[in-house]
TIVO-2410 file (N, C-alpha, C; in nm, 3 decimals):
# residues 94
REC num residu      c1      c2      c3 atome chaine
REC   1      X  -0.980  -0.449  -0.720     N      A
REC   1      X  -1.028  -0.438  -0.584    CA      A
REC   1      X  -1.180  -0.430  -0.586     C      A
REC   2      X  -1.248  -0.462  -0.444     N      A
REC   2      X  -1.373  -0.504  -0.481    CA      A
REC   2      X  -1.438  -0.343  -0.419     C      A
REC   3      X  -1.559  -0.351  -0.393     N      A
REC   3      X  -1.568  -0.230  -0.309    CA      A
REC   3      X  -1.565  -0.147  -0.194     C      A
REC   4      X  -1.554  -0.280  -0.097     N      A
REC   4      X  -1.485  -0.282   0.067    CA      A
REC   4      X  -1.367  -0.247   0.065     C      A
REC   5      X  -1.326  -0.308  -0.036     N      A
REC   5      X  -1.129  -0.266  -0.035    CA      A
REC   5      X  -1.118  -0.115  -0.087     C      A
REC   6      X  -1.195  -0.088  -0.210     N      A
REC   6      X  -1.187  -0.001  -0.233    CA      A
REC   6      X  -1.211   0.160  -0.105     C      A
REC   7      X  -1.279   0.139  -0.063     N      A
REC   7      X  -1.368   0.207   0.042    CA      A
REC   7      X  -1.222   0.236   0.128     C      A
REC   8      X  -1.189   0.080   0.186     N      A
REC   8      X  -1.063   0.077   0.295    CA      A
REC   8      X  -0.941   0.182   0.256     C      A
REC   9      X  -0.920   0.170   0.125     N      A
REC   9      X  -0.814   0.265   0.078    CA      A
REC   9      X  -0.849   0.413   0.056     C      A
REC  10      X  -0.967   0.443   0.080     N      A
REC  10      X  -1.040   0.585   0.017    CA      A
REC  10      X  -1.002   0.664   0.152     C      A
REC  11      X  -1.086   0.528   0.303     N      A
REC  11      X  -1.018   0.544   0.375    CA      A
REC  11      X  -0.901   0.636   0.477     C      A
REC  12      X  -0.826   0.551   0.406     N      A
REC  12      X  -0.646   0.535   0.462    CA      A
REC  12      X  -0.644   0.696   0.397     C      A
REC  13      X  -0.680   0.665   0.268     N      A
REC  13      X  -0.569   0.840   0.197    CA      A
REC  13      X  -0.667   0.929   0.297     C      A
REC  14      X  -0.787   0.945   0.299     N      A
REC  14      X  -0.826   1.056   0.410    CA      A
REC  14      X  -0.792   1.066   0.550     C      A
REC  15      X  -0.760   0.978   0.599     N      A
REC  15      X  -0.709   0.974   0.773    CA      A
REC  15      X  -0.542   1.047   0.741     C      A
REC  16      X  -0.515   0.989   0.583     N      A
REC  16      X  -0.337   1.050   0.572    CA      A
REC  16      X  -0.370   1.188   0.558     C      A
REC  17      X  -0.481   1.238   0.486     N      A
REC  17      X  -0.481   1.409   0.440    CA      A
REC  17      X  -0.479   1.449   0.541     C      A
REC  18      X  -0.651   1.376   0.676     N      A
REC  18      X  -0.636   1.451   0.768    CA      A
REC  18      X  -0.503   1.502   0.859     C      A
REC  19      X  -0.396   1.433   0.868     N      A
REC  19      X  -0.301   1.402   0.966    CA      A
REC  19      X  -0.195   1.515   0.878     C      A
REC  20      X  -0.208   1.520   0.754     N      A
REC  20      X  -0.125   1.622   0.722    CA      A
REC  20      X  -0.152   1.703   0.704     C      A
REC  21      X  -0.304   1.748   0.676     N      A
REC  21      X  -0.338   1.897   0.689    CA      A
REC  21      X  -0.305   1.938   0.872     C      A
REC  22      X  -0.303   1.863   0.940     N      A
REC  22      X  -0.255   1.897   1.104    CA      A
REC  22      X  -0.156   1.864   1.138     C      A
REC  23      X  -0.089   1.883   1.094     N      A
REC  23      X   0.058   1.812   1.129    CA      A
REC  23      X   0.122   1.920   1.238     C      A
REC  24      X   0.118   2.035   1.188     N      A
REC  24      X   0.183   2.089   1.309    CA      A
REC  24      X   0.081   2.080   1.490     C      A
REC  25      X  -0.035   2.028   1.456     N      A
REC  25      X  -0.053   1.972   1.565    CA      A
REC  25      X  -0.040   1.876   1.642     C      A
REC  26      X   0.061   1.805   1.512     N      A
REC  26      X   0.074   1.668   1.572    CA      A
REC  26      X   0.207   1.641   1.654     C      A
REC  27      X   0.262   1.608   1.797     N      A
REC  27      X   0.414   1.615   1.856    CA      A
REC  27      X   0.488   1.495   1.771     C      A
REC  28      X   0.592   1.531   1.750     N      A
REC  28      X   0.656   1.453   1.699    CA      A
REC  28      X   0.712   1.344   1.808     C      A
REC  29      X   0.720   1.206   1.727     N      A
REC  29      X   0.754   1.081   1.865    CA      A
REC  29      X   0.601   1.045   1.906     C      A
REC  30      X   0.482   1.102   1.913     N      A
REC  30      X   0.348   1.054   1.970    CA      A
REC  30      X   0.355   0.978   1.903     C      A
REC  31      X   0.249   0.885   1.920     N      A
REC  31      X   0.232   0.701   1.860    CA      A
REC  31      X   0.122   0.755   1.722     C      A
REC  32      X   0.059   0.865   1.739     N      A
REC  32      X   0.022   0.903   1.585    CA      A
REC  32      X   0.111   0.881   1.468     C      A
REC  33      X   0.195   0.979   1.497     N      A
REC  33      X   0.321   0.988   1.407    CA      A
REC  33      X   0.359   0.836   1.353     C      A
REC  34      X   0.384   0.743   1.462     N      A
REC  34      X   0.427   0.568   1.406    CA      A
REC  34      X   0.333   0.561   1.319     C      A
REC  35      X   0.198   0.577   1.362     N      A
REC  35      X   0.147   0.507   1.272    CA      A
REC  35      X   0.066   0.580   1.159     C      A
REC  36      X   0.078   0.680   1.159     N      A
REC  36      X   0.095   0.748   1.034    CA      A
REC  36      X   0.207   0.690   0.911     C      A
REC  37      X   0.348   0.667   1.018     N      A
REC  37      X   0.459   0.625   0.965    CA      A
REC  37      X   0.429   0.512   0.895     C      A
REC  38      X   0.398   0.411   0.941     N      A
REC  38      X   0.319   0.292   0.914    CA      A
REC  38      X   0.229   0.297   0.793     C      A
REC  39      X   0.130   0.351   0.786     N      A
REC  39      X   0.010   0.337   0.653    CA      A
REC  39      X   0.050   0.426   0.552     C      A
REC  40      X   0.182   0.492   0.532     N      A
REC  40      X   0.167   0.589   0.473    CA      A
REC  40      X   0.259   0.504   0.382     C      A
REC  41      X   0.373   0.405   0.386     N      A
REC  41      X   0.390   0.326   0.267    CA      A
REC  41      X   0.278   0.188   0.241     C      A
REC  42      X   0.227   0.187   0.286     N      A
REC  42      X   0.103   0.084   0.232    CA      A
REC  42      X  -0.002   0.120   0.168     C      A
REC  43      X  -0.018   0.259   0.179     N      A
REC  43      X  -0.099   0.343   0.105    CA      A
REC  43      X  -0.020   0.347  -0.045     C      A
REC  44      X   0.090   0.382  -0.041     N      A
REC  44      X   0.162   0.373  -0.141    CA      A
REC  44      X   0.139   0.251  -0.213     C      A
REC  45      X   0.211   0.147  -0.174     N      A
REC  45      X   0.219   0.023  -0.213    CA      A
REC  45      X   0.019  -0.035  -0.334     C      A
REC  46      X  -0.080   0.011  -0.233     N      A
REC  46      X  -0.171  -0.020  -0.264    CA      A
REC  46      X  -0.177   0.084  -0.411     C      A
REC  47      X  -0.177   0.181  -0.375     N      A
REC  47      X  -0.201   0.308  -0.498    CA      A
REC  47      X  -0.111   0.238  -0.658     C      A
REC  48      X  -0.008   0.162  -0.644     N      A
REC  48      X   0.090   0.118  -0.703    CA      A
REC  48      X   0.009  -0.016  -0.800     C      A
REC  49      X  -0.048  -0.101  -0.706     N      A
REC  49      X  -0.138  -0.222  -0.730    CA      A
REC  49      X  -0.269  -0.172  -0.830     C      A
REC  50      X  -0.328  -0.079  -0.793     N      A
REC  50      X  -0.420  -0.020  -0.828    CA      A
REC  50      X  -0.440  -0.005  -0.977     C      A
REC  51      X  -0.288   0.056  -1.028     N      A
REC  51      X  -0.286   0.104  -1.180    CA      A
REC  51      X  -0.229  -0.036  -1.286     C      A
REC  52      X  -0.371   0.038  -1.366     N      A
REC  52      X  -0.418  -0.089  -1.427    CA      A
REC  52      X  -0.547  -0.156  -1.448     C      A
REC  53      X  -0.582  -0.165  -1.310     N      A
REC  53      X  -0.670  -0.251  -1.257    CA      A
REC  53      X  -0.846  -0.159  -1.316     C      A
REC  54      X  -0.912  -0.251  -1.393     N      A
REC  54      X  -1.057  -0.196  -1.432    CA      A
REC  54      X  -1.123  -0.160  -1.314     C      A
REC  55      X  -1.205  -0.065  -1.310     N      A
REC  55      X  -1.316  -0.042  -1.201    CA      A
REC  55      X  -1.413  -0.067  -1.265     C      A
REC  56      X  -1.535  -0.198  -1.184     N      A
REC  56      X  -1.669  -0.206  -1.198    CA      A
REC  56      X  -1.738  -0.128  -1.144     C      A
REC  57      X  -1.866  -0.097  -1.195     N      A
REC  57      X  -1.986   0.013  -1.151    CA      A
REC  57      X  -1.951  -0.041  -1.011     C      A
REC  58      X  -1.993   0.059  -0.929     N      A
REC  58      X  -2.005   0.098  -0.818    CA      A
REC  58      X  -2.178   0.062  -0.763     C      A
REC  59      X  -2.209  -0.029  -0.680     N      A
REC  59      X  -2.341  -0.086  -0.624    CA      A
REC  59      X  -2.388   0.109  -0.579     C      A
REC  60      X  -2.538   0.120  -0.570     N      A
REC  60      X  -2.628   0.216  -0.506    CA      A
REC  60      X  -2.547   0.204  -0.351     C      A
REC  61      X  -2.562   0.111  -0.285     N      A
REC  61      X  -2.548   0.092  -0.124    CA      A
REC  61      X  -2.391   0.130  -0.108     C      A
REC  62      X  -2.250   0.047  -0.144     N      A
REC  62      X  -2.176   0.103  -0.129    CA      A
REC  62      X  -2.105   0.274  -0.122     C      A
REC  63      X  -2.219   0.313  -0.252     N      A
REC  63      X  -2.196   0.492  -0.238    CA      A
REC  63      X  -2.271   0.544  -0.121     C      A
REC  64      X  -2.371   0.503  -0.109     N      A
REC  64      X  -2.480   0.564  -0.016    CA      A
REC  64      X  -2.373   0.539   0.156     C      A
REC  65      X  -2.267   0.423   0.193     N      A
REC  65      X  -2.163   0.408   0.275    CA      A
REC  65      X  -2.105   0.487   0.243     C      A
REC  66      X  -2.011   0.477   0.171     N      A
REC  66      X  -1.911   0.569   0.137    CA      A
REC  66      X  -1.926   0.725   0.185     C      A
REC  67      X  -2.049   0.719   0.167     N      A
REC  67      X  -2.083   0.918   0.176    CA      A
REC  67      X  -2.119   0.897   0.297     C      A
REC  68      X  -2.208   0.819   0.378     N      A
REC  68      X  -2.178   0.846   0.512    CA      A
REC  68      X  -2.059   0.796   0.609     C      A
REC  69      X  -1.993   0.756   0.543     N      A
REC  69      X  -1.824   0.766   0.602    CA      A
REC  69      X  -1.776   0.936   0.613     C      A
REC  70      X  -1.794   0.951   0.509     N      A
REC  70      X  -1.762   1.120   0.479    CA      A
REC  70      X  -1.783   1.206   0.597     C      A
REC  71      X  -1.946   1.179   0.576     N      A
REC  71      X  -2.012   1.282   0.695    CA      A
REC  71      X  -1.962   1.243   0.817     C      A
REC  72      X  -1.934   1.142   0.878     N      A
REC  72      X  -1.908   1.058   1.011    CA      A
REC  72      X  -1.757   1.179   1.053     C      A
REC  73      X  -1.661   1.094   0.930     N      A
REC  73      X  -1.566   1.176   0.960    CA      A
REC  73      X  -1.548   1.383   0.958     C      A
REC  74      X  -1.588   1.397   0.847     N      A
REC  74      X  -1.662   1.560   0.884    CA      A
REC  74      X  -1.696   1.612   1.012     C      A
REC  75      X  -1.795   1.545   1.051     N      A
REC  75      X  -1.845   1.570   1.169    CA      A
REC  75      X  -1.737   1.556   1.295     C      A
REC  76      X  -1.675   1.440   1.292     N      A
REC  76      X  -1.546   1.417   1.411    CA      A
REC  76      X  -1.454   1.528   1.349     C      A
REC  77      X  -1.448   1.542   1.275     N      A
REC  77      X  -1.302   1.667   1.237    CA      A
REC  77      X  -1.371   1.804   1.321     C      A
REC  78      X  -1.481   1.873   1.279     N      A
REC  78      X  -1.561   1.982   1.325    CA      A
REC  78      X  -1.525   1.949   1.535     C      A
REC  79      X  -1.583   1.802   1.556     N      A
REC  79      X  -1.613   1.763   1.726    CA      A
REC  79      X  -1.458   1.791   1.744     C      A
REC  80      X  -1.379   1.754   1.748     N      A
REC  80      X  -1.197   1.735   1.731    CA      A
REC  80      X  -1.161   1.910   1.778     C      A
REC  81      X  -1.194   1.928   1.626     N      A
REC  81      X  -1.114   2.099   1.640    CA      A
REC  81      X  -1.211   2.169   1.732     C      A
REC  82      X  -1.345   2.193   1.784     N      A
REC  82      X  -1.394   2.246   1.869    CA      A
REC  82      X  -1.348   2.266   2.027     C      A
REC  83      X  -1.331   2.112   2.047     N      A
REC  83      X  -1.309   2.044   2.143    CA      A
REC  83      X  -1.183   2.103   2.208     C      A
REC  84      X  -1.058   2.104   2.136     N      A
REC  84      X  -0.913   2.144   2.119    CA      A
REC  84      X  -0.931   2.229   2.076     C      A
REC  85      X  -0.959   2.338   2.025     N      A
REC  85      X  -0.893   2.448   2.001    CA      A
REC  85      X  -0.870   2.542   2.085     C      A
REC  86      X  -0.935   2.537   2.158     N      A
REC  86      X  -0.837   2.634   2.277    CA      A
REC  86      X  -0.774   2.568   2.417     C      A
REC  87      X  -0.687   2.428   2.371     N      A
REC  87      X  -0.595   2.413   2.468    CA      A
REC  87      X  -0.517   2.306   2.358     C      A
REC  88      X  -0.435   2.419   2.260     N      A
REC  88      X  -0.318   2.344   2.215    CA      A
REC  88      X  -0.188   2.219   2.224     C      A
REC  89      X  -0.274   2.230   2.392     N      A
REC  89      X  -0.114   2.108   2.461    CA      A
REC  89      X  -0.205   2.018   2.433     C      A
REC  90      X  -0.304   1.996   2.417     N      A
REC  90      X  -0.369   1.863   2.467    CA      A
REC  90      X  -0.389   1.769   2.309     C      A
REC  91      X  -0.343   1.895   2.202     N      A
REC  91      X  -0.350   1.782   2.042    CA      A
REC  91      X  -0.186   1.753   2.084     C      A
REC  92      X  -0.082   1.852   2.087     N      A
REC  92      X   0.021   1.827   2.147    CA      A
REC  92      X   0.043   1.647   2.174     C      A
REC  93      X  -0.012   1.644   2.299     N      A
REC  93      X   0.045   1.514   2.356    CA      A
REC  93      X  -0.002   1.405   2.306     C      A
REC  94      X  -0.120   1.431   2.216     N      A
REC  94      X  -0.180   1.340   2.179    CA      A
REC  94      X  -0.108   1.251   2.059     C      A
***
């Protein structure tokens, strides 16, 4: 995988942690849940492809992305739980 792909899958497994470190915020049947349902064997599938496969050095610029992906999402997790935390129905329906 190149380093976009790579990135895409680094990704996927963090949107999956996030969703399961919150799960009990999440209603079951919301369209989260599908598509949680959804990436969570393709995540697999990819992780599967993976082994084996050499990793080339990693470019300066792709890390310097990568880490501000991090922060991006950090920051929306912090905006998220602020936002919601004191009206539980509203991660609920979401």
């Amino acid at each position: 995988m190149d380093d976009e792909n790579i990135r895409r899958y680094d990704r996927a497994n963090r949107v999956l942690t996030f969703c399961r470190d919150r799960a009990a915020d999440i209603a079951p049947g919301s369209k989260i849940t599908t598509l949680i349902a959804a990436l969570t064997p393709l995540v697999e599938q990819l992780a599967a492809a993976r082994i084996g496969q050499l990793r080339a050095p990693v470019s300066k610029s792709a890390l310097i992305e990568a880490l501000s992906i991090d922060f991006i999402i950090e920051r929306l997790d912090a905006a998220f739980m602020n936002k919601y935390r004191n009206d539980p129905t509203t991660i609920a329906a979401w």
